[in-house]
N, C-alpha and C positions, 0 to 999 in steps of 0.2 A: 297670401293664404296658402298654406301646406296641408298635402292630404297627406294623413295618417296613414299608417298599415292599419289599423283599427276599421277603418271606413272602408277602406278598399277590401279589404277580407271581409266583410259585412256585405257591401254592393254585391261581390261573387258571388256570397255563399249561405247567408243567413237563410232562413224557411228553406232551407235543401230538403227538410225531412219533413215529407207528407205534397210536398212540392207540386205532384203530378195529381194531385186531388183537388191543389189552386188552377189548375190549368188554364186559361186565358188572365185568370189576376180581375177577373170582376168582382170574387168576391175579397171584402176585406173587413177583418176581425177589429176588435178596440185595440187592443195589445199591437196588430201591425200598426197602427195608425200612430199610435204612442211613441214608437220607435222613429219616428221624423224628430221628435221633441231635441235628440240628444245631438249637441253638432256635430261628434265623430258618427254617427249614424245617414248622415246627411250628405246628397249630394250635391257636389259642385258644380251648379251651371255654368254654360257659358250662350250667346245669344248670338245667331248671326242673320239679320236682315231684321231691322227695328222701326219696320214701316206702321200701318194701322192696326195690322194681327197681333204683332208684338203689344201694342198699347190695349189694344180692345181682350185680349185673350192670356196670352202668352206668358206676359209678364206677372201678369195678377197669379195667374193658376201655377205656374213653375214654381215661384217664389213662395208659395206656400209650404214647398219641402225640403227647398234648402238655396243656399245664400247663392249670388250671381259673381264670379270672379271676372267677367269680361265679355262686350259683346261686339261687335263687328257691323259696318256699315262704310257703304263708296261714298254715303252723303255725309258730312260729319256737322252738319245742323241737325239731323233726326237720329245720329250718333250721339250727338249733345242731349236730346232729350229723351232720348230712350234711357241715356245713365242718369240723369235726374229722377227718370220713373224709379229708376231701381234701388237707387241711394234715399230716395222716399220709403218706400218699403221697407230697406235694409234699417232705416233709422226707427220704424215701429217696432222693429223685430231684434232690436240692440243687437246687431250684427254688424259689424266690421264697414266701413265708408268708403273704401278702396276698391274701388270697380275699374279694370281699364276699358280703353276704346281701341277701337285697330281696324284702318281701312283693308287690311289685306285681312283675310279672316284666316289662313293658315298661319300666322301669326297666335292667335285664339287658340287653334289646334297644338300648338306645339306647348302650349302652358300644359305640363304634367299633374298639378292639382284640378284638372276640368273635365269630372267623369261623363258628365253627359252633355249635347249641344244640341238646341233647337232652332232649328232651320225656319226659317219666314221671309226669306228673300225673294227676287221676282221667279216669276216662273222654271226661265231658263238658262238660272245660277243652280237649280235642284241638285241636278243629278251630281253635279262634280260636287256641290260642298256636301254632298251625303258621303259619294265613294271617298275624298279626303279622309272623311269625317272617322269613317270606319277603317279608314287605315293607318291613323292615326290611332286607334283602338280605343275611341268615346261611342256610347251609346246615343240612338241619335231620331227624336221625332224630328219629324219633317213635313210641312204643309202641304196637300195636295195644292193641283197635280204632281205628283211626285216627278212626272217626266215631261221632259217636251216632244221626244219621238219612241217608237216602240224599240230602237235598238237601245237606248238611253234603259228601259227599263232591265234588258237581259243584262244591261253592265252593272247596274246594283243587284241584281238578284244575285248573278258570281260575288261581287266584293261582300254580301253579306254572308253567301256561304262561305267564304274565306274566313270569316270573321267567327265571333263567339259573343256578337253582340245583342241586344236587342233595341229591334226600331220598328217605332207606331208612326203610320201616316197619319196626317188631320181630315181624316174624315170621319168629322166628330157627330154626324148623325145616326151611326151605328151604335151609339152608346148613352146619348144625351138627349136631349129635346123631350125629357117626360116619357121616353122608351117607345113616342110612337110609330119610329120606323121598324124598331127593332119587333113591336108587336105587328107591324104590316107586313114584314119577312116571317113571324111566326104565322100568323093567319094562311097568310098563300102555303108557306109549304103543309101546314095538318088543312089545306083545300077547303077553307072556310067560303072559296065562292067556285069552289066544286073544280073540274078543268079549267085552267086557266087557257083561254083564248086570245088575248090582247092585253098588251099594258102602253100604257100613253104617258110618255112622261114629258113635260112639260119645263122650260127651264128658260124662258126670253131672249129675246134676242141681242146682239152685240149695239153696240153706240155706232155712232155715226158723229164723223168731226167735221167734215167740211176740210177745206186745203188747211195744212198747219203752215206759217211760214218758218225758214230758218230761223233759227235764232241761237246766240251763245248760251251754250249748258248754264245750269247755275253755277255759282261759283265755288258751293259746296261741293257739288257732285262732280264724281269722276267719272265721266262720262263713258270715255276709253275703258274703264276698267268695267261697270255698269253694263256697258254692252256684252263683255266677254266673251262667247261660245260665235257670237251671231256679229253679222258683217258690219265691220266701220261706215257707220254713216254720221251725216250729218243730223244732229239734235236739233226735233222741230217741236213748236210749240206756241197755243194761243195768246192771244197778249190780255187775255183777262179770263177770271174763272170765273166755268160756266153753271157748276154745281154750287148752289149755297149748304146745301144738306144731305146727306146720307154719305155712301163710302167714299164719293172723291170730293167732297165739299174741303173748300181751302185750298185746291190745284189747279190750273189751268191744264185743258186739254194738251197732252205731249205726248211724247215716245216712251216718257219717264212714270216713274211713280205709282197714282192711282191707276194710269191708265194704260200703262203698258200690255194688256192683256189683249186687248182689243186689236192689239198687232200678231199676224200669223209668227211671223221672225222670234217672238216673246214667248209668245201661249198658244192658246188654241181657240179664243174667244169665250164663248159660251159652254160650248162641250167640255171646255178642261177648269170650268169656272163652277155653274151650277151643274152641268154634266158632271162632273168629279163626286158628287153628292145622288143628284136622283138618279142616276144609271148605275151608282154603284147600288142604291136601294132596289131596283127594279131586278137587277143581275143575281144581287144575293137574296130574295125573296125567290126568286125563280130555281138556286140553288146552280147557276150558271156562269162560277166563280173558277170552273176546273177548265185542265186544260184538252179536254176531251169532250166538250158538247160540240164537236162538229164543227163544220164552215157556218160560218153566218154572212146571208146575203143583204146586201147595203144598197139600197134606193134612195134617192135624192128623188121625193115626188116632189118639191117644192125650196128654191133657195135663190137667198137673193143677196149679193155684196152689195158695198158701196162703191166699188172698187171695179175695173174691166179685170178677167183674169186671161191668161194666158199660156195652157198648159199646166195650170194649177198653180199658175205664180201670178202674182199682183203688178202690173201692167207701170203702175207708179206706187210712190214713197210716200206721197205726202199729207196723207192720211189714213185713220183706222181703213182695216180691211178684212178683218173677219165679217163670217156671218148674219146679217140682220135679221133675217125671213127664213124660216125652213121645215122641214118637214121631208123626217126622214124616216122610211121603214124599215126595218131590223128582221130579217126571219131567220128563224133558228131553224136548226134541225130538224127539231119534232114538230115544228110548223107554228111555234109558238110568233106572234109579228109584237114587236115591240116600233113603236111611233115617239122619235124621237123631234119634238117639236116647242118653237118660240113659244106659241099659245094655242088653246084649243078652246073656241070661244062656244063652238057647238055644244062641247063637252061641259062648260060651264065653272074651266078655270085656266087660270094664268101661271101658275107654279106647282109644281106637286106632281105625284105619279098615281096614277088609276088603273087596279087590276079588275079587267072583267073577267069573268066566266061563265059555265054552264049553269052557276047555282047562284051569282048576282055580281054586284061589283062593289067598290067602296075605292076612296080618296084617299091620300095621305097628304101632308106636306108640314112644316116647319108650328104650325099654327091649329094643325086640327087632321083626328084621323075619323072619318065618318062614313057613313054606306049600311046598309041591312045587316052584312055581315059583322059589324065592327057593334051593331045593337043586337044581336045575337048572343053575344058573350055574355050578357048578364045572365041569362039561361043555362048555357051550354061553354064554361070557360075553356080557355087552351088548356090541355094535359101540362102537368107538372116537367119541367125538364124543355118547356119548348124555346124558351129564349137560349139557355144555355146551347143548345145543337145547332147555333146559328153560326160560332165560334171555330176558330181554327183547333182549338182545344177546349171540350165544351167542359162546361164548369156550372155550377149555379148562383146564379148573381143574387146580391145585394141589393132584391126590391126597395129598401129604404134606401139607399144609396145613389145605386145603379138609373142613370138616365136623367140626373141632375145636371147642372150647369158645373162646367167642370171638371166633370166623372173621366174626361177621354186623356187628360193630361196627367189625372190620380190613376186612372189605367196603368199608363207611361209607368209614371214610379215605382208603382207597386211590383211591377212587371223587371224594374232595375234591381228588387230583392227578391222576387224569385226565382228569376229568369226565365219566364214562359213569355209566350206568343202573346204583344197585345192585341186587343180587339178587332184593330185596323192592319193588318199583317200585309206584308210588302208583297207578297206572290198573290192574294185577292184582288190586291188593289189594281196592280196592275193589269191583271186580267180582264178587271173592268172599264179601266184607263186606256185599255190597247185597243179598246172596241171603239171610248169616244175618239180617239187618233184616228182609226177606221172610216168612223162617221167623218172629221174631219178632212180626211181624205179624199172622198166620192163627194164631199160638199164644193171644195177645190176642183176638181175635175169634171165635175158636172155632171155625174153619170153614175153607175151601178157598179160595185166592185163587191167583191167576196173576200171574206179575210178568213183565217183558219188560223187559231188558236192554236194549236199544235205545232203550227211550223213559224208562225209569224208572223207571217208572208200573204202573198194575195196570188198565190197558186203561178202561173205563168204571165199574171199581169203584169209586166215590165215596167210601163209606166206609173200604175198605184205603188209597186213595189220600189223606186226610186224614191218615196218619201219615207220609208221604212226608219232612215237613217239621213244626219243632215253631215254636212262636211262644216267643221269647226275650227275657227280662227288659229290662227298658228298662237301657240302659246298658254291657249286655252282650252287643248284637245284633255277629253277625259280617258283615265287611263286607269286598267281594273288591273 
């Protein structure tokens, strides 16, 4: 597959005039939408980590605007079936059958026909196949969490100012779910429950495995490589799966796969899983997305591993060890206390975030946004222009469109011909990613730390401040 001069001067430059009137790319006209139709107009994907995301999300929504020339995977059984997915696709859409596979994904990068590449790999493969990605000069979503530590965050923010690219994180609740997080960030900020006092957001807690025993990696997976950033260990894992259904049904408990999250070494648990989502809603309704709202102080009122820690490190290997149980309080500046917690049974939910104030409170979460305030609106609606100022570049969105299933990947695209800021923009995200790391932190160490947005940092705390940054396998250091 060859890219054109045609395509590539289009990606650059087409909607240049009137550009900065599209400014976030939420809205889109017939005529843009039209322009996917023609295959020099179309960009060429490429895919690298082809786990559940890529199947459930990824592949469906990409592939709607233009063909896939190759994806990237350590396991080459869910390499094997992620190009089936796409050779499916490709064959509705009478497009071309020739898709490669490549365990090494810079490999992928170095194909000069593959303008954009979306990232869905585990956790803490992010940061490097992003900064590759852009220095390879492909445009590039990427799946929250974007990062596994808050220095990993400053290293993509340099390589993208380096760059001239643009890249949307997956934090598709800013844009999608029927708009009504986006409508929970408009309410708080035009003060639909008056001074905000408290927000509670709720996100469960991590699994719990019991001892894994050794065992040999599969025989697909590259284990060595799989690991990358994070220390050679041995691969452990259950001898039967424990989940029949939902997101890890089909795998046994491991180090690998579905479950790799639930290792500190990998992710972050819960804060960098459903935290990546409701903290980022709670932070951007709050309007506390800059990097000037002050120190925010971190309380651990309540947290419980599975795990003995020791100095903020996990005592043994041989099973999950993130978070279970916890309950953390968050005070800003202005005294505002955010409650970042498993469940809130008093409160009368299990998932979602809850803004009180002086004038009432209301719910949000994935399934329902409710409270006085949110039955208010049928009297007294938001002002015109209120979803758009929520935006890094506001703009007016595409109420038929905007907050469908979907909408955050057509963001992505549209965002590749105009070139503006998508929705999910990399200096928000992380700002709100540096605080669950934060949380993470003080849950670790068992105690109260302050972090400060400004600097980074945790002020003269030595020991919070040695998880700032991890030290990374020789071979696999990332480099801006």
């Amino acid at each position: 597959m060859t890219v054109t001069t045609g395509r590539r001067t289009f990606l650059k430059s087409s909607f240049a005039t009137g550009a900065a009137g599209l400014g976030v790319g939420l809205r889109t006209s017939e005529s843009e939408a039209a322009t996917f139709a023609a295959a020099s107009e179309q960009p060429v994907i490429g895919f690298i980590g082809t786990g559940i995301r890529y199947h459930t999300y990824h592949c469906q929504q990409a592939l709607t605007f233009g063909p896939c020339a190759g994806l990237a995977d350590v396991d080459f059984v869910q390499a094997g079936r992620a190009q089936q997915a796409a050779i499916d696709i490709h064959r509705e859409q009478k497009r071309p059958l020739s898709i490669g596979i490549y365990e090494d994904y810079r490999h992928l990068l170095d194909r000069k026909d593959v303008d954009a590449v979306v990232i869905g790999s585990v956790d803490h493969w992010h940061t490097k196949m992003v900064v590759d990605a852009l220095h390879a000069g492909k445009d590039v979503y990427c799946e929250k969490p974007l990062t596994l530590t808050i220095r990993e965050g400053q290293q993509i923010v340099k390589a993208l100012e380096k760059s001239d690219r643009v890249m949307q994180v997956g934090t598709q609740q800013r844009t999608e779910f029927s708009q009504r997080f986006a409508q929970a960030a408009a309410m708080v900020r035009d003060q639909r429950v008056g001074q905000v006092r408290r927000v509670t957001v709720c996100i469960g807690g991590s699994r719990e495995s019991g001892v894994l025993p050794k065992v040999a990696p599969p025989r697909s997976l590259n284990w060595e490589r799989w690991l990358g950033q994070a220390p050679l260990v041995d691969y452990r894992s259950a001898s039967e799966v424990a989940d029949t259904r939902g997101w890890g049904a089909g795998f046994p408990f491991s180090r690998a796969h579905r479950y790799y999250r639930w290792f500190y070494e990998y992710s972050g648990g819960k804060l960098t899983d459903w935290g990546a989502h409701h903290v980022d809603v709670a932070m951007w309704a709050l309007n506390k997305l800059g990097s000037d709202i002050g120190e925010v102080k971190i309380d651990p009122v309540e947290v419980t591993h599975p795990v003995e820690f020791q100095d903020g490190h996990p005592v043994s290997d041989d099973q999950f060890n993130c978070a279970t149980k916890f309950n953390v309080k968050c005070t800003f500046r202005d005294g505002i206390e955010m409650y970042v917690r498993d469940t809130a049974p008093e409160l009368g939910f299990t998932n979602g975030v809850m803004f009180e104030g002086s004038k009432g409170r209301f719910l949000v979460n994935r399934g329902k946004i409710v409270g006085r305030p949110v039955e208010d609106l049928k009297q007294n609606p938001l002002p015109e222009g209120a979803f758009a100022q929520l935006y890094a570049e506001p703009t007016t969105p595409d109420l038929g469109d905007f907050g469908g299933d979907g909408y955050h990947m057509k963001n992505f695209m549209q965002c590749l011909k105009t070139r503006n800021t998508p929705a999910s923009d990399v200096q928000s995200h992380n700002r709100m990613l540096n605080v669950c790391h934060a949380i993470n932190i003080a849950l670790r160490l068992g105690r109260a730390v302050t972090y400060d947005p400004q600097t980074e940092m945790f002020g003269n705390d030595t020991q919070a401040n040695s998880f700032v940054a991890r030290e990374q396998r020789k071979g696999y250091e990332i480099n801006v």
